[in-house]
C-alpha positions in Angstrom: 90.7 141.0 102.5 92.5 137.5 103.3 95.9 139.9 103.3 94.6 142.2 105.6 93.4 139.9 107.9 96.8 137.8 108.1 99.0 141.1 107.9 100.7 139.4 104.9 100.9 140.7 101.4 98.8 139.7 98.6 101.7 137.9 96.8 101.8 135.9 100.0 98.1 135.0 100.2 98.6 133.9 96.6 101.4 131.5 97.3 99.5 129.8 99.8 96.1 129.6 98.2 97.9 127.8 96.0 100.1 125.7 97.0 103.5 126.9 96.4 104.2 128.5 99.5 107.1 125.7 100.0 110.4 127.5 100.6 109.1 131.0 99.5 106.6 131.6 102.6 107.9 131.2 106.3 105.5 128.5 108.2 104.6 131.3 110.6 103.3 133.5 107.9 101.8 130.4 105.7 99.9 129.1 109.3 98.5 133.0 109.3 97.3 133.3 106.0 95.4 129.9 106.5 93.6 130.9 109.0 92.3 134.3 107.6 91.5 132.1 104.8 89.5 129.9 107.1 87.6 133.0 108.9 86.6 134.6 105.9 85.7 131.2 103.9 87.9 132.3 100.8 88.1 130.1 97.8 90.0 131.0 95.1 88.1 131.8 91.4 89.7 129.0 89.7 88.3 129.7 86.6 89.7 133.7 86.3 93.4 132.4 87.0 92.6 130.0 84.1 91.8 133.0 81.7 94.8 134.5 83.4 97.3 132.4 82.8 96.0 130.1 80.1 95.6 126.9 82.0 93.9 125.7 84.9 95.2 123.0 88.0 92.3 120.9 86.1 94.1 117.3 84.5 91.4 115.8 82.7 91.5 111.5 82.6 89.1 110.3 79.6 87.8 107.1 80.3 85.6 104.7 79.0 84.0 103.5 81.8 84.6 104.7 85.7 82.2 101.6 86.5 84.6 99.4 86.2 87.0 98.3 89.1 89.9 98.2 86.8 89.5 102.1 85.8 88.9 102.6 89.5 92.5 101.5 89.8 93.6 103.4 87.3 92.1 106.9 88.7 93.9 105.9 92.2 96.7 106.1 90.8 96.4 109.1 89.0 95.5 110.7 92.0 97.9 109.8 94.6 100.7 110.3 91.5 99.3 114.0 91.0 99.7 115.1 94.5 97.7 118.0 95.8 99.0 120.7 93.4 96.1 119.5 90.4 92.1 118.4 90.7 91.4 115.4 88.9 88.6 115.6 86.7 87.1 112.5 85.3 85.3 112.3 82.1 83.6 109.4 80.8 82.4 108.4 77.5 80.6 105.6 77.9 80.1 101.8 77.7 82.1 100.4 74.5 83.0 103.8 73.3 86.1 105.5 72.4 87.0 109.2 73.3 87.0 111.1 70.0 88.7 114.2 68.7 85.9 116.6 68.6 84.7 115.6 72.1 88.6 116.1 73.6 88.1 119.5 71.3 85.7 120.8 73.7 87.3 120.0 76.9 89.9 122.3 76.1 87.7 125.2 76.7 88.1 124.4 80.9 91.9 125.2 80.1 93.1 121.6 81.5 96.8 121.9 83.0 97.0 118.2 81.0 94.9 115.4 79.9 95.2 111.8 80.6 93.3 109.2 77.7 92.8 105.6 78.9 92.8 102.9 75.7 92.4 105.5 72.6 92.2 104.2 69.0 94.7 105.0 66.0 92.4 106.9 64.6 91.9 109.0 67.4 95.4 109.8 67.5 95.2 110.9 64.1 92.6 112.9 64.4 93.3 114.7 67.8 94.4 118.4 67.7 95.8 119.1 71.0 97.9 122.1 72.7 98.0 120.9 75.9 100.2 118.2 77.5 98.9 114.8 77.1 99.6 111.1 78.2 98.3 108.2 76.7 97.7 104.7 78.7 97.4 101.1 77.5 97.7 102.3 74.0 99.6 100.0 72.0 100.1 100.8 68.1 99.1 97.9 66.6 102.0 96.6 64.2 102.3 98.1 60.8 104.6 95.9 59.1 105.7 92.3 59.1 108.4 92.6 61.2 106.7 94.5 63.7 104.4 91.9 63.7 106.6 88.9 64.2 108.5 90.7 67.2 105.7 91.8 69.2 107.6 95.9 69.4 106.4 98.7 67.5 108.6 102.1 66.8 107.1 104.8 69.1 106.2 107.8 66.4 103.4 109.5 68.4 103.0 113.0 69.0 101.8 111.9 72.7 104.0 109.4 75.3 102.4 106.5 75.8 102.7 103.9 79.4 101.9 100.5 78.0 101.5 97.3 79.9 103.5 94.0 79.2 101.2 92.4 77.0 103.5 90.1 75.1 104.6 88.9 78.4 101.6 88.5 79.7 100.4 86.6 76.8 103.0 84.2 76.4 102.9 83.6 80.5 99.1 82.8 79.9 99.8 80.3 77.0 102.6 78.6 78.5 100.4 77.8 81.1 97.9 76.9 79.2 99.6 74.8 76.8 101.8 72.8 79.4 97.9 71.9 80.9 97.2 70.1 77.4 95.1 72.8 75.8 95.5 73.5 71.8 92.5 74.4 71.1 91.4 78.5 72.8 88.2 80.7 72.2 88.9 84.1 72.4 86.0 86.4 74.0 86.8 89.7 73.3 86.2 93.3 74.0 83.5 95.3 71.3 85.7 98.2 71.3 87.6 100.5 68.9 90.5 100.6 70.8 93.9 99.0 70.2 94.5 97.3 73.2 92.0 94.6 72.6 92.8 94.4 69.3 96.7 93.9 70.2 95.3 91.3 73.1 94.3 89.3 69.8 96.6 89.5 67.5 99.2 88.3 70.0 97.3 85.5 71.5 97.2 84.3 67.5 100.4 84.6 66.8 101.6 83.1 69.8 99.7 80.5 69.7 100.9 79.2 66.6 104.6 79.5 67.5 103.0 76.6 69.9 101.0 74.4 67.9 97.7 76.0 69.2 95.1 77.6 67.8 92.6 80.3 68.5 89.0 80.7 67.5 88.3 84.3 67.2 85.3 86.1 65.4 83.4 89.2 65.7 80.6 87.5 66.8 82.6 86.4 70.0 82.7 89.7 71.6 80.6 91.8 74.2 81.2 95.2 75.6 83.0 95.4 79.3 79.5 94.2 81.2 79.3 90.8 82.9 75.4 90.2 81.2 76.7 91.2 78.0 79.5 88.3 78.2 77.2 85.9 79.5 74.8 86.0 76.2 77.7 86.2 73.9 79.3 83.4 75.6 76.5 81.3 75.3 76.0 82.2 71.9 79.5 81.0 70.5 79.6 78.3 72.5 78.0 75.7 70.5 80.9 76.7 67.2 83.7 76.5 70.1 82.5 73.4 71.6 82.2 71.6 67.7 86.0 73.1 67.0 87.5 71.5 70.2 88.1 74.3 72.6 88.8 73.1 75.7 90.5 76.6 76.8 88.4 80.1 76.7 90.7 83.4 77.1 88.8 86.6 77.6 89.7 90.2 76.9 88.9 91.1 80.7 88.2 89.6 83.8 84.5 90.8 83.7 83.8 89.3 80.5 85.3 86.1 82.1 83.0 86.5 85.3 80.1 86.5 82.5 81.6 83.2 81.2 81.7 81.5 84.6 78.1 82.6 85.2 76.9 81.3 81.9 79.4 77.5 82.4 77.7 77.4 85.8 74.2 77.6 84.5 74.4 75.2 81.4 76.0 72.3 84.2 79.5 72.9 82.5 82.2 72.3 84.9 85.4 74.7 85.0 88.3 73.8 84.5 86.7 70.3 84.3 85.2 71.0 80.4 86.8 74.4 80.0 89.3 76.4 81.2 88.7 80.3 81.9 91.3 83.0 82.0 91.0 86.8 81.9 93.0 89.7 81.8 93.2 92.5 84.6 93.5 90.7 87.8 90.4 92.7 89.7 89.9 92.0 93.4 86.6 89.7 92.7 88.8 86.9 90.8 89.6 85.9 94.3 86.5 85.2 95.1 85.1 84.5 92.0 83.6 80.8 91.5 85.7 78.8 90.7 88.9 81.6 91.5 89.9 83.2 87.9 93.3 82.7 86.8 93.9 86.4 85.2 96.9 88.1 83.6 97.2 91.1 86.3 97.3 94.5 84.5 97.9 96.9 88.1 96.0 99.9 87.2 97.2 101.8 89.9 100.8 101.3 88.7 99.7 102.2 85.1 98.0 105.3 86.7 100.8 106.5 88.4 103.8 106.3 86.1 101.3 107.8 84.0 101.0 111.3 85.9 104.5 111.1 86.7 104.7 111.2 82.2 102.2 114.0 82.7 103.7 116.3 85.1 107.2 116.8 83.6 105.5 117.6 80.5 103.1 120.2 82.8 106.6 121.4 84.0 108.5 121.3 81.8 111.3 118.8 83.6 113.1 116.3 81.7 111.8 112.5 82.5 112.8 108.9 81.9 110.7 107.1 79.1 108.0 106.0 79.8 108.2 102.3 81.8 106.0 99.1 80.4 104.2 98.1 83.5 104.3 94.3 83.9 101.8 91.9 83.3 102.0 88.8 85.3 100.0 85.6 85.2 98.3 84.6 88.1 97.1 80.8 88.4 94.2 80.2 90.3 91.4 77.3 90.2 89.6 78.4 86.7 92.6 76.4 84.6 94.3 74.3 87.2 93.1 70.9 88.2 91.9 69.9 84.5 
C-alpha cells in the first residue's frame, strides 16, 4: 500500500522504512515514500523481519540499576553512539544484583542485533552462552596470578571485548592525594556486589596503599548496596572499629555511598574533612553540590557508553575496529579532603 501510494517499488519502501535509503534511494523518491508512510500511519512489524532475518534492530544494555545517575550516563552514551539505525532496550536486574546467564538466555528469544552488560562477574562470563555480538563495560578480570597482581594489567582472554576505565590511575591519583594530606590510615566502604569492578576498586586501593606506607581497613561488614540509606547505616555501623584503628580518611566504592557517609558525619556532629576525609568514585553531577563538595575519581559514563557501542557495532557489522580504549579516570579535589 505505502508503494502504491508513493509510486515507488516495494524494495524502495523497504529501504526507507528502515533506514538505509542513504545512497541507494534518490531524496526525491525517499521524501515520497515518507509521506505515504505518514498518510497511511505504517509501522513496520519489527518482530516478523526478526524471524526473517534472524536478528532484530533491538541492542539490549543489562544493567543493574537505571536509578542511578551514573548508569543514566552510561545509557546516553549508548544511545547517541548507536545512532538511529538500533532501539535501545534497557533491562534491569535490580538493586545489588548481577545479570546472570540464564536470564541473558532468555533475552535472546527478542533476537537482539547485540547486547551491552554493565559490571558482569567472572562467573557470569563463564557461564554465559551467547550467539550474538556482545560488549562488556567496566569489567575488569580480577588478577589471577602474582604478577598480574603486582602490575595492576591482566591478559585479555575473554570471549567478549571488554571497555574498562582507568582504575589504577585513578587509584593511585586518589592516594597521592590523599597521602600528601597526612592520611595513612583509609576505611574502605564498598559496594555489596558480585561484580569485579568493586572488587578490583579494593584490591588496588590495598595494594597501593602499601607501596605508600598506608593502610586500609576493609571488611565485609563495610559495605552497602548502591543506595544512599543503605550507606548511611553501614557507615555508622563501622564507624566505631574505623575510628579505634585511626582512620582519618574514608574511600567509598561510589559517590552515592559517599553521599550516605556525609549524611551520617553530618548527623553524629563529625566535621569533614575536619575528623574525616570523604572520597568517592564516579564523579556524578550532585558531588558539586553535595555538603561539603565530594572530591570523586570521575568515571564519565557517557564516554564509557559510547566507545562501548562503537565496540558493538563493528561486531553487528562486521567492520574491523581499534581495541577497545581504557577511558580515564581522573581525580577531582573538592572540599570533602581539602582543608584538613
Amino acid at each position: 500500500m505505502v508503494a502504491e501510494r508513493a509510486g515507488t517499488s516495494v524494495a524502495t519502501v523497504s529501504l526507507v522504512a528502515n533506514g538505509k535509503d542513504a545512497g541507494h534511494v534518490s531524496a526525491q523518491n525517499a521524501e515520497r515514500v515518507r509521506q505515504a508512510i505518514a498518510e497511511l500511519g505504517y509501522v513496520a512489524d519489527h518482530a516478523a523481519r526478526a524471524l526473517a532475518s534472524g536478528s532484530s534492530n533491538l541492542v539490549v544494555f543489562v544493567t543493574p540499576d537505571a536509578s542511578n545517575p551514573y548508569f543514566g550516563a552510561v545509557i546516553r552514551g549508548l544511545r547517541a553512539g548507536l545512532g538511529d539505525a538500533y532501539q535501545l532496550l534497557v533491562s534491569v536486574t535490580g538493586e545489588g544484583d548481577v545479570p546472570t546467564a540464564a536470564a541473558l538466555g532468555r533475552l535472546a528469544a527478542l533476537r537482539p542485533a547485540g547486547v551491552v552488560v554493565d559490571a558482569p562477574s567472572e562467573a557470569f562470563l563463564e557461564e554465559l552462552r551467547l550467539d550474538t555480538a556482545l560488549v562488556l563495560l567496566d569489567a575488569p578480570r580480577l588478577p589471577t596470578t602474582t604478577a598480574e597482581a603486582a602490575s595492576g594489567a591482566v591478559a585479555a582472554d575473554r570471549r567478549a571485548v571488554s571497555v574498562d576505565f582507568d582504575l589504577l590511575g585513578g587509584v593511585r591519583a586518589l592516594l597521592d592525594h590523599l597521602h600528601v594530606l597526612g592520611h595513612r590510615q583509609l576505611g574502605y566502604l564498598g559496594g555489596r556486589t558480585a561484580t569485579d569492578t568493586f572488587l578490583l576498586r579494593r584490591l588496588l586501593l590495598e595494594r597501593e596503599a602499601a607501596v605508600r606506607g598506608m593502610r586500609v581497613h576493609a571488611d565485609d561488614r563495610a559495605e552497602s548496596i548502591i543506595d544512599l540509606e543503605a550507606a548511611a547505616a553501614a557507615f555508622v555501623d563501622s564507624w566505631p572499629r574505623w575510628r579505634d584503628a585511626g582512620v582519618t580518611a574514608l574511600v567509598c566504592a561510589t559517590d552515592t555511598h559517599a553521599y550516605g557517609v556525609l549524611q551520617s558525619a553530618r548527623a553524629m556532629g563529625m566535621p569533614v574533612p575536619g575528623e574525616l576525609a570523604v572520597v568517592g568514585f564516579d564523579d556524578l553531577a550532585s558531588s558539586v553540590v553535595s555538603d561539603p563538595p565530594l572530591t570523586s575519581v570521575r568515571l564519565p559514563g557517557e564516554a564509557l557508553g559510547r566507545a562501548g557501542a562503537e565496540q558493538l557495532l563493528a561486531r553487528i557489522e562486521g567492520r574491523t575496529v581499534a581495541p577497545a580504549p581504557v577511558i580515564g579516570a581522573d581525580l577531582v579535589i573538592r572540599a570533602s579532603t581539602i582543608g584538613r
